[in-house]
BALOBA-1460 file (C-alpha; in Angstrom, 3 decimals):
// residues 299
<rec num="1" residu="x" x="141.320" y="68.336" z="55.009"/>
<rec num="2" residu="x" x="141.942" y="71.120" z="57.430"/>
<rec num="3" residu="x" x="139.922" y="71.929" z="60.021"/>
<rec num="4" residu="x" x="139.570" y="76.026" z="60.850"/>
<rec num="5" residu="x" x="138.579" y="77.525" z="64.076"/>
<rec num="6" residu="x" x="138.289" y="80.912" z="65.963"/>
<rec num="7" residu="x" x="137.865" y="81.136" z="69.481"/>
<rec num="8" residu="x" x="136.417" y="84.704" z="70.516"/>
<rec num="9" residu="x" x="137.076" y="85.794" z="73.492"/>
<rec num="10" residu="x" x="136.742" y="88.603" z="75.810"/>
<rec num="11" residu="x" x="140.661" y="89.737" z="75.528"/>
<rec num="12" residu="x" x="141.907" y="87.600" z="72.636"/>
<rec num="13" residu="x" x="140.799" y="85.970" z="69.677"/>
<rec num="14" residu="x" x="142.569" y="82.735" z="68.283"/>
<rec num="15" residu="x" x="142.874" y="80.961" z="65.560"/>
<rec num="16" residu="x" x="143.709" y="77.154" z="65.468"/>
<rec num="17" residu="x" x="144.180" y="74.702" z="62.347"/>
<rec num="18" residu="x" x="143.657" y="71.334" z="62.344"/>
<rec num="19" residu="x" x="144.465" y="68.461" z="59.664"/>
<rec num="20" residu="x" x="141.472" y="66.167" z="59.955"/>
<rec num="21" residu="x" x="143.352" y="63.680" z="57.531"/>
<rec num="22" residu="x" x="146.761" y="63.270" z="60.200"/>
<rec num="23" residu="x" x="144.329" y="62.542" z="63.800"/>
<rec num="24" residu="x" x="143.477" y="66.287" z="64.212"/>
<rec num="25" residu="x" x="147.745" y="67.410" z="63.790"/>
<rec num="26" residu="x" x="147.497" y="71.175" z="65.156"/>
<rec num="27" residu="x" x="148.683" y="72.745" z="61.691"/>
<rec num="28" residu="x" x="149.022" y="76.652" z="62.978"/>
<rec num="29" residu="x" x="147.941" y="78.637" z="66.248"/>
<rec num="30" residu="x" x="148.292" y="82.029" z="66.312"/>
<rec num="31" residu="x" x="146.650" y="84.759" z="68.762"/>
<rec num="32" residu="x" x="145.371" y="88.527" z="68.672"/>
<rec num="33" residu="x" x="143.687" y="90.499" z="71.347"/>
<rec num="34" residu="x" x="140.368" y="91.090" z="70.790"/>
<rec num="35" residu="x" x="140.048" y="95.120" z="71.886"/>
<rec num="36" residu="x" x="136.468" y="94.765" z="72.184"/>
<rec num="37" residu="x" x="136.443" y="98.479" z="74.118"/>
<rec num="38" residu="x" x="136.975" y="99.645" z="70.265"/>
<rec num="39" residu="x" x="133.380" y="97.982" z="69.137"/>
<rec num="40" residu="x" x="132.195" y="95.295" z="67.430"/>
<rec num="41" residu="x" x="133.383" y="96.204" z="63.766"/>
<rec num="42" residu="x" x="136.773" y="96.693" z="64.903"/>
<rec num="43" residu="x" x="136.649" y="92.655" z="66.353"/>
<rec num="44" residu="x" x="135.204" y="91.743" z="63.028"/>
<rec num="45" residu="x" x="138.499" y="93.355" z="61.527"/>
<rec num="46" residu="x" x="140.613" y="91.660" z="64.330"/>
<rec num="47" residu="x" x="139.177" y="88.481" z="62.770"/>
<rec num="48" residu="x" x="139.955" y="88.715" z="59.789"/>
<rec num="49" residu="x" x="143.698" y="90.123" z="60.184"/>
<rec num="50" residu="x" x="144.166" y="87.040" z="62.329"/>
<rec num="51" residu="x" x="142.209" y="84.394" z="59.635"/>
<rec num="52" residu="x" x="144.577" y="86.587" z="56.577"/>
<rec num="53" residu="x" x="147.725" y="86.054" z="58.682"/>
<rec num="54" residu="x" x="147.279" y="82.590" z="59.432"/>
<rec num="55" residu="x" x="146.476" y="81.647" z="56.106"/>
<rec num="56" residu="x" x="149.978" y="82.929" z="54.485"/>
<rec num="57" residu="x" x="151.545" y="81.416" z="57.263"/>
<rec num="58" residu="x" x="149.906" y="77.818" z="56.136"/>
<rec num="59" residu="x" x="149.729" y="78.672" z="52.591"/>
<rec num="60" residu="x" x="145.919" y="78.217" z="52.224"/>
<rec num="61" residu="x" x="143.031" y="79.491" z="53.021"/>
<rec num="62" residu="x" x="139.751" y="78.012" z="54.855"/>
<rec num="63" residu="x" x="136.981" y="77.014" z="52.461"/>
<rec num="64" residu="x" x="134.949" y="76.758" z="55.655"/>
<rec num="65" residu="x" x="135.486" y="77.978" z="59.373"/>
<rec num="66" residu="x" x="134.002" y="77.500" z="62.845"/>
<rec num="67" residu="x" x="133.439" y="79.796" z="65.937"/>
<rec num="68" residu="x" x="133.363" y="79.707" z="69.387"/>
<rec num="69" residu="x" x="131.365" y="82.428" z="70.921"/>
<rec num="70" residu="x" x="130.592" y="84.220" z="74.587"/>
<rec num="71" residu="x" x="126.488" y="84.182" z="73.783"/>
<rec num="72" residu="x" x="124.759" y="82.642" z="71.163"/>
<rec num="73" residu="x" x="122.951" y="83.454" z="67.827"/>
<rec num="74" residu="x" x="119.300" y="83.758" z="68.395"/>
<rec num="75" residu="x" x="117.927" y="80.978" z="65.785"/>
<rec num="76" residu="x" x="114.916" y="83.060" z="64.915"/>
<rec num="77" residu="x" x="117.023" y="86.622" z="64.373"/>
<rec num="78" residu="x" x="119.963" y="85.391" z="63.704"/>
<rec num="79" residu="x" x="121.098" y="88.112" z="66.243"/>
<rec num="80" residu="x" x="123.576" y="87.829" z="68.843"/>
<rec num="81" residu="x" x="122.546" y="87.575" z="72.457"/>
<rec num="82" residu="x" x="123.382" y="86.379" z="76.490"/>
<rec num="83" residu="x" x="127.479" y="87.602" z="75.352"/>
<rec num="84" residu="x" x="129.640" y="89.274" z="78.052"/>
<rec num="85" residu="x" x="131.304" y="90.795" z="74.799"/>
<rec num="86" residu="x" x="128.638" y="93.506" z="75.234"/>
<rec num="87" residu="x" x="128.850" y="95.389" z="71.513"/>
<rec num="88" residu="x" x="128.047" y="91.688" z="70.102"/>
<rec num="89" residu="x" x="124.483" y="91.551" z="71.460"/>
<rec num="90" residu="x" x="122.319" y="92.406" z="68.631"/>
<rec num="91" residu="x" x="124.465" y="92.345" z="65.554"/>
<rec num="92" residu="x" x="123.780" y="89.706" z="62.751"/>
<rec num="93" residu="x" x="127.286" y="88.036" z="63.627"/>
<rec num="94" residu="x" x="127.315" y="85.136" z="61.394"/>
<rec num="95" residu="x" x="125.894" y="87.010" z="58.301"/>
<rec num="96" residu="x" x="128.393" y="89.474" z="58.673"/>
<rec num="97" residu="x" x="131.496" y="87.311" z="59.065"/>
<rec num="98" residu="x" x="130.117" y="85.550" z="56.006"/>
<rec num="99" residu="x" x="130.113" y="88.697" z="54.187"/>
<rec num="100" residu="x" x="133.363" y="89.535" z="55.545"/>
<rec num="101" residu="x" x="135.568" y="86.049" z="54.766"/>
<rec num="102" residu="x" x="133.388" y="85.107" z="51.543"/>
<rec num="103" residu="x" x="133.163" y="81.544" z="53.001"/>
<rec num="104" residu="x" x="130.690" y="79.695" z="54.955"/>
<rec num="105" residu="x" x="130.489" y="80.599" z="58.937"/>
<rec num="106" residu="x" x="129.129" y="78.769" z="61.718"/>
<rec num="107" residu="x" x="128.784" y="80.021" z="65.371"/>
<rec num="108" residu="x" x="128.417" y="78.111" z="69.044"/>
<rec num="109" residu="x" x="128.542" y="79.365" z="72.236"/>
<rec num="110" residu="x" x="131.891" y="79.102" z="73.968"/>
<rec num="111" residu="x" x="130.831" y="76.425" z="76.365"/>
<rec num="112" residu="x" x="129.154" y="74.033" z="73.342"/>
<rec num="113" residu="x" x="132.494" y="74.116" z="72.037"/>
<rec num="114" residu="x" x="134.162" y="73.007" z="75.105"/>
<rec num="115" residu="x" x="131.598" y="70.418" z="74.956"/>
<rec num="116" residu="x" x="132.339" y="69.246" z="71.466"/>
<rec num="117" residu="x" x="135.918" y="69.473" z="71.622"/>
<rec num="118" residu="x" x="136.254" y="67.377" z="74.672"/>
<rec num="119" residu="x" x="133.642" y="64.733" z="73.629"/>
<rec num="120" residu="x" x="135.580" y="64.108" z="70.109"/>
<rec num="121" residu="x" x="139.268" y="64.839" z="70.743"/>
<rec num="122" residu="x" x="139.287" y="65.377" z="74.858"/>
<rec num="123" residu="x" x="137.739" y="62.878" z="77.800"/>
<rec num="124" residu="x" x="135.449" y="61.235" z="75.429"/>
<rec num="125" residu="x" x="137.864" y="59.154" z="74.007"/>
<rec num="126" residu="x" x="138.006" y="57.274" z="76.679"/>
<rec num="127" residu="x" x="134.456" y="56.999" z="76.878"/>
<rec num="128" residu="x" x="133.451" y="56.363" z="72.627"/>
<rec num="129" residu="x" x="130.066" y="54.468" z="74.023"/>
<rec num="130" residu="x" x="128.935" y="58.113" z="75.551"/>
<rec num="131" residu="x" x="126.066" y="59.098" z="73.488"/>
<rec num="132" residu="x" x="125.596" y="62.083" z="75.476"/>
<rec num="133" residu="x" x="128.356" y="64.443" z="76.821"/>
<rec num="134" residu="x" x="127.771" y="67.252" z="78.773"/>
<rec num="135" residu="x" x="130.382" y="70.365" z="79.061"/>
<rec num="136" residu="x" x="130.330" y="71.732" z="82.413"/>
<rec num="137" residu="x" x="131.871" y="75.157" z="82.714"/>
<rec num="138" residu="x" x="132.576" y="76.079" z="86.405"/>
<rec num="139" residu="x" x="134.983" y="79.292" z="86.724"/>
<rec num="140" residu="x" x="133.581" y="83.218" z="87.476"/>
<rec num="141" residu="x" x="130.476" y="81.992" z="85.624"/>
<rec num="142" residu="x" x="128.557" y="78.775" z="85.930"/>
<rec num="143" residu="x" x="127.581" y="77.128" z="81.451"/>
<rec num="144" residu="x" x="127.216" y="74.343" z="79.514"/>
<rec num="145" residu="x" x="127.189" y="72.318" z="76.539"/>
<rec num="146" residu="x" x="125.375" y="69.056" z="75.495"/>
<rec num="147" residu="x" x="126.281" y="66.830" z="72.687"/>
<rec num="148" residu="x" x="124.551" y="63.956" z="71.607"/>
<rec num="149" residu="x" x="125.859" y="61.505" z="68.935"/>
<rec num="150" residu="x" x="128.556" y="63.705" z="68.374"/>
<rec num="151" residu="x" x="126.616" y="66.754" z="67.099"/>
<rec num="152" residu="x" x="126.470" y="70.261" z="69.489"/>
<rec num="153" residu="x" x="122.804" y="70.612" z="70.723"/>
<rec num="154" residu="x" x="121.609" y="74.450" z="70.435"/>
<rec num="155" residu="x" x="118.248" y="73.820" z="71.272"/>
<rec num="156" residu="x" x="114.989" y="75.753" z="69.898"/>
<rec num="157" residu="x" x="115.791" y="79.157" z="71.750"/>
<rec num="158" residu="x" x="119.414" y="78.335" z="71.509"/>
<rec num="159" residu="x" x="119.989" y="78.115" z="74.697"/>
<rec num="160" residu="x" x="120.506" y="74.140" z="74.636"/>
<rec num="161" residu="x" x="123.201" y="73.178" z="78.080"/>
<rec num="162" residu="x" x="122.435" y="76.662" z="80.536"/>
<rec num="163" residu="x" x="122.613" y="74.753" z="83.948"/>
<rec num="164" residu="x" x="124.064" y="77.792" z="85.024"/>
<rec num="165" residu="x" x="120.481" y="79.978" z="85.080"/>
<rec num="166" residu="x" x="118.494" y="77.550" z="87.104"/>
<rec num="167" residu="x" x="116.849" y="78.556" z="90.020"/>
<rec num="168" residu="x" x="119.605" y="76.380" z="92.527"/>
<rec num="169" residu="x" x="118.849" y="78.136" z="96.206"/>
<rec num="170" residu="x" x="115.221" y="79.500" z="96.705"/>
<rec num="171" residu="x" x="115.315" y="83.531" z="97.815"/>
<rec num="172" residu="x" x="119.211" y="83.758" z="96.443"/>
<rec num="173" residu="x" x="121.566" y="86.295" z="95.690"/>
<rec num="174" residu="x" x="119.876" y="88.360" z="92.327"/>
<rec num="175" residu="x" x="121.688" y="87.599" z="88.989"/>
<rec num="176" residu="x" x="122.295" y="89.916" z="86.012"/>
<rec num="177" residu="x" x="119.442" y="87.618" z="84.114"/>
<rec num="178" residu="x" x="116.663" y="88.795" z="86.483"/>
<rec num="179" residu="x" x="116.224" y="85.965" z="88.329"/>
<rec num="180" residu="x" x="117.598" y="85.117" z="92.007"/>
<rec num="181" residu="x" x="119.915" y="81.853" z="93.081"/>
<rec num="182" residu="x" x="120.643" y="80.700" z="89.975"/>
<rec num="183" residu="x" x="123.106" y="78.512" z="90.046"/>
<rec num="184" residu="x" x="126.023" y="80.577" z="89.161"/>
<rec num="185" residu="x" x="125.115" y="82.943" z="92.312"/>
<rec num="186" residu="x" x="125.721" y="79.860" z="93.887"/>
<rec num="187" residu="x" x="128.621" y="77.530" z="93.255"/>
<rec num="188" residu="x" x="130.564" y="79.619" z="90.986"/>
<rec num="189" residu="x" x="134.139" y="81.432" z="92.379"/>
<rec num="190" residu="x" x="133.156" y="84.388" z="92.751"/>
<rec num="191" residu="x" x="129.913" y="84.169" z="94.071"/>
<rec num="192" residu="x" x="132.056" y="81.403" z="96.789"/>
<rec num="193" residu="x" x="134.396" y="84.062" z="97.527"/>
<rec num="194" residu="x" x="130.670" y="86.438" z="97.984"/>
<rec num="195" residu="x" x="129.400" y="84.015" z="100.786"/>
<rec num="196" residu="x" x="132.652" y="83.793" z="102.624"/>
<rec num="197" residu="x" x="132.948" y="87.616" z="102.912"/>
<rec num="198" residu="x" x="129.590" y="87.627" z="104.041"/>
<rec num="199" residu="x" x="130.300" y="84.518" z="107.124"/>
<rec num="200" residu="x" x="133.281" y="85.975" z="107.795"/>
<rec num="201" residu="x" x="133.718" y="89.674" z="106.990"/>
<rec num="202" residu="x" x="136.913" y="89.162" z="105.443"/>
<rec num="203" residu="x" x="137.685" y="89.192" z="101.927"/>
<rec num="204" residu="x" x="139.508" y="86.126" z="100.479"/>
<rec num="205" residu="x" x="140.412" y="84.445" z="97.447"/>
<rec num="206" residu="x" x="138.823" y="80.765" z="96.640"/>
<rec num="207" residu="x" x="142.107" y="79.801" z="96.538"/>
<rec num="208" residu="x" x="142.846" y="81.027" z="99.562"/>
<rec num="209" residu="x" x="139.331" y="79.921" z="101.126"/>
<rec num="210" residu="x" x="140.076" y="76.263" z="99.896"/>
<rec num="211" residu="x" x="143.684" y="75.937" z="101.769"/>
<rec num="212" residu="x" x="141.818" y="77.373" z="104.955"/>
<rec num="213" residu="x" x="139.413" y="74.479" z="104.123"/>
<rec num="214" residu="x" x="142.316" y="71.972" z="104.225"/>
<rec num="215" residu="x" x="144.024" y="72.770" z="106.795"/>
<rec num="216" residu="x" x="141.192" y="72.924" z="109.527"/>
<rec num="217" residu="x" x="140.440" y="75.601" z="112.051"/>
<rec num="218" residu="x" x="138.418" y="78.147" z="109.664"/>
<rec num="219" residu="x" x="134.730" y="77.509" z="110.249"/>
<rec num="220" residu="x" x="133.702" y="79.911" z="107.856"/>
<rec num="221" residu="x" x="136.092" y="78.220" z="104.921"/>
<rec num="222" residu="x" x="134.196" y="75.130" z="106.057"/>
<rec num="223" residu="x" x="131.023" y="76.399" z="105.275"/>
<rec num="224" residu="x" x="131.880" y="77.666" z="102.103"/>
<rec num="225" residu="x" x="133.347" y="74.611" z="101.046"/>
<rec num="226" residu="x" x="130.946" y="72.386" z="102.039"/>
<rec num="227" residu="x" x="128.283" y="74.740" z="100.465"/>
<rec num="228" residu="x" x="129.920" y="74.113" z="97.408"/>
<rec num="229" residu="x" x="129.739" y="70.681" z="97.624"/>
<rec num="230" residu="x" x="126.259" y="70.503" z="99.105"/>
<rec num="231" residu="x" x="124.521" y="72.701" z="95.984"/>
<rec num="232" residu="x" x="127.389" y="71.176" z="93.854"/>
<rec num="233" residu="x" x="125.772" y="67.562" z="93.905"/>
<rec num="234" residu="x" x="122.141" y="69.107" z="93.617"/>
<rec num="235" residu="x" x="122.508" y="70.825" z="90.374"/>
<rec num="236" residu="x" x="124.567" y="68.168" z="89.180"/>
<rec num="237" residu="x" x="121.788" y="65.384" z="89.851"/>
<rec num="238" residu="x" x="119.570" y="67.837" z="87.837"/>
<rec num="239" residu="x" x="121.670" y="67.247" z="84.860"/>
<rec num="240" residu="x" x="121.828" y="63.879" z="85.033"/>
<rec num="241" residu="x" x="117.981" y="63.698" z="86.007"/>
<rec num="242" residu="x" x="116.714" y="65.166" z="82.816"/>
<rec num="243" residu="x" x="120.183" y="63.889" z="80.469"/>
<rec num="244" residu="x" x="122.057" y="60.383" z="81.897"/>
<rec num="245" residu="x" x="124.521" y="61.347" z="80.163"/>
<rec num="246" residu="x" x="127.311" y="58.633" z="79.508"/>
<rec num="247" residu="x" x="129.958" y="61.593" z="80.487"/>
<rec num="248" residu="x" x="130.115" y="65.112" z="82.081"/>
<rec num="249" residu="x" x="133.352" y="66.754" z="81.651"/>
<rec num="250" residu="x" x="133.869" y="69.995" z="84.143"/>
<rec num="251" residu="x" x="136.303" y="72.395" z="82.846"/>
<rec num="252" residu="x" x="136.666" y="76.506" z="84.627"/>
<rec num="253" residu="x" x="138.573" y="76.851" z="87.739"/>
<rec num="254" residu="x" x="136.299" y="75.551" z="90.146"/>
<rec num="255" residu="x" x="136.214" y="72.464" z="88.477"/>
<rec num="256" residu="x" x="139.842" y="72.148" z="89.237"/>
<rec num="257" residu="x" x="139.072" y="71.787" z="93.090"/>
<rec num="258" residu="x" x="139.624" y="67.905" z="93.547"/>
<rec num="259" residu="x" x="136.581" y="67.509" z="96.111"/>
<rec num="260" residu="x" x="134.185" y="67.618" z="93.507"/>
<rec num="261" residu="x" x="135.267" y="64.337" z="91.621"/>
<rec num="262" residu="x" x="135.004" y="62.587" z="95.388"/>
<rec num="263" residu="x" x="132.809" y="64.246" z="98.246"/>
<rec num="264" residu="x" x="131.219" y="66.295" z="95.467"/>
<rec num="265" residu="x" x="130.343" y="62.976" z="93.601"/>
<rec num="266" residu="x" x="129.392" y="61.569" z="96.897"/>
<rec num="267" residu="x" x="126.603" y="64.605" z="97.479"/>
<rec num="268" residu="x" x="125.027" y="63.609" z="93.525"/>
<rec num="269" residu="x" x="123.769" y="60.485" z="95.391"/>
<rec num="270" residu="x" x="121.427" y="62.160" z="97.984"/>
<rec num="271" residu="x" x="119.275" y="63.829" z="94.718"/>
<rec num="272" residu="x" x="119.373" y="61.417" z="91.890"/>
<rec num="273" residu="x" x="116.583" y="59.628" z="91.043"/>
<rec num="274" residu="x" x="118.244" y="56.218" z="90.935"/>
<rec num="275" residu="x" x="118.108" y="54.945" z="94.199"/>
<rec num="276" residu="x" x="121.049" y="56.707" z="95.372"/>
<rec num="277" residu="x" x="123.304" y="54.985" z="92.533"/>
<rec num="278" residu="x" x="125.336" y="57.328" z="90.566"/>
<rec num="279" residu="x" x="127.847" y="56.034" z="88.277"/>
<rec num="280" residu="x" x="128.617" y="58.331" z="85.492"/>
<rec num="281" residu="x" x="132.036" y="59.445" z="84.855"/>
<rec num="282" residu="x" x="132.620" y="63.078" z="85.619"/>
<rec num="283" residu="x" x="136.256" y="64.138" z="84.824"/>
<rec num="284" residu="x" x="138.161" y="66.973" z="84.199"/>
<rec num="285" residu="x" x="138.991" y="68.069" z="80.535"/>
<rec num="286" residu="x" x="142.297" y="67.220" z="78.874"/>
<rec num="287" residu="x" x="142.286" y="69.350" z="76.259"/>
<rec num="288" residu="x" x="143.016" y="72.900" z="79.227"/>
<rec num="289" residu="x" x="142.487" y="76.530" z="76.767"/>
<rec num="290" residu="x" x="142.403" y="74.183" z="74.147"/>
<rec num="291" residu="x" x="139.257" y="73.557" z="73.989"/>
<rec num="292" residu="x" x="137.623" y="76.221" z="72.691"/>
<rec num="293" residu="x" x="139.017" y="76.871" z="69.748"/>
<rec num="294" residu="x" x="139.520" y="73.091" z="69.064"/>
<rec num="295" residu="x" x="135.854" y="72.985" z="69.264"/>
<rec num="296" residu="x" x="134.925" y="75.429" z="66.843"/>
<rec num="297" residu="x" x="136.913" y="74.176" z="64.357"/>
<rec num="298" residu="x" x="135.304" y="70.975" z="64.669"/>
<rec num="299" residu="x" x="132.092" y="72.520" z="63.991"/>
């Protein structure tokens, strides 16, 4: 059986298919840019030029297909909201793309999708006892995604895995979804590269900031990095509070910086409520841009 999935992102959109019956065999991958600054029934047509030309290329077309989403579809609209993607908040995605393809559509955020795709083809292979897995997304943004028993869990508003809106750091920077010090004004890269400017009055890249870091001598890379890892292991030990899950998996660009999987892990132990004891694997993802559109077409 294949397996059909669209990743929709900001710039592109891409379509991947896999053949469940040959261990998930990547059948076709093909690309097109998204042009969102043309409006949202211009991306619907982007979609389906990209499904129509990947379906001569295979020679069949999807009886079914899955997305992967910036927001999420409101369960009791059915309207698009919380997208980046602007022109989708407030359209009736999924009924529309049903209208559109004739075949049944279903939608999760980008960062569920992560989630799933890791937990079935990625890191949770390793790890087949992991009844929970939670999809970490760390980059200019700070999401999530939590699946349990191998099924994506949207929750009642939706909403189900955003970590990245909790209140992290009382009296914090204000974020675009009204709150202050959530934790992606906290530990994500650009609000990093925000506190360093701020310390030092010089503008840097986290890159940049994180070489500084290793090689000694910068006291305000110092206190960005260890801020990192300081609020790092507090919102983590929230997650595993509420979830134990049996994996997190931390995919974005900040969850490339090494320190997290050791003095980051290290910092988890000062806020769990486990006696300090924190053994649950937190790795990075195998499956790199991957994911995404693997994901949705394992919806």
């Amino acid at each position: 059986m294949k397996l059909w999935g669209i990743d929709l992102g900001g710039t592109k959109i891409e379509c991947a298919v896999l053949d469940s019956d040959n261990d998930m065999r990547v059948v076709a991958r093909k690309r097109l840019p998204t042009e969102s600054a043309k409006g949202y029934d211009h991306i619907l047509s982007q979609i389906k030029r990209l499904i129509d030309s990947v379906a001569e290329e295979v020679g069949e077309r999807p009886v079914k297909i899955g997305f992967a989403t910036p927001g999420v579809s409101e369960p009791d609209t059915n309207l698009m909201k919380n997208s980046n993607t602007t022109c989708l908040n407030g359209k009736p995605m999924q009924q529309d793309l049903t209208d559109l393809l004739g075949i049944p559509v279903k939608l999760a955020n980008d960062a569920n999708s992560f989630a799933l795709s890791e937990a079935l083809m990625g890191a949770g292979k390793d790890y087949p006892d992991a009844e929970v897995v939670f999809g970490v997304i760390m980059g200019t943004g700070v999401g999530g995604g939590l699946v349990v028993n191998k099924k994506i869990i949207g929750g009642h508003h939706g909403i189900g895995g955003e970590w990245g809106h909790n209140i992290l750091e009382e009296n914090g920077e204000s974020c675009y979804c009204g709150k202050s010090g959530c934790v992606e004004q906290v530990i994500a890269g650009p609000a990093l590269e925000r506190f360093y400017e701020q310390q030092s009055g010089e503008k840097l890249s986290l890159k940049t900031i994180l070489e500084q870091y290793h090689e000694g001598g910068n006291v305000h890379a110092t206190a960005t990095i260890d801020r990192l890892l300081e609020y790092y292991g507090r919102a983590i030990s929230t997650l595993i509070n509420v979830l134990d899950p049996g994996l997190i998996v931390i995919g974005g660009g900040v969850g490339n910086i090494d320190l997290l999987y050791g003095e980051g892990y290290e910092r988890i132990k000062k806020y769990i409520f486990n006696n300090r004891v924190v053994t649950t694997p937190i790795l990075k993802p195998k499956l790199g841009d991957s994911a995404g559109v693997f994901g949705a077409a394992l919806l």
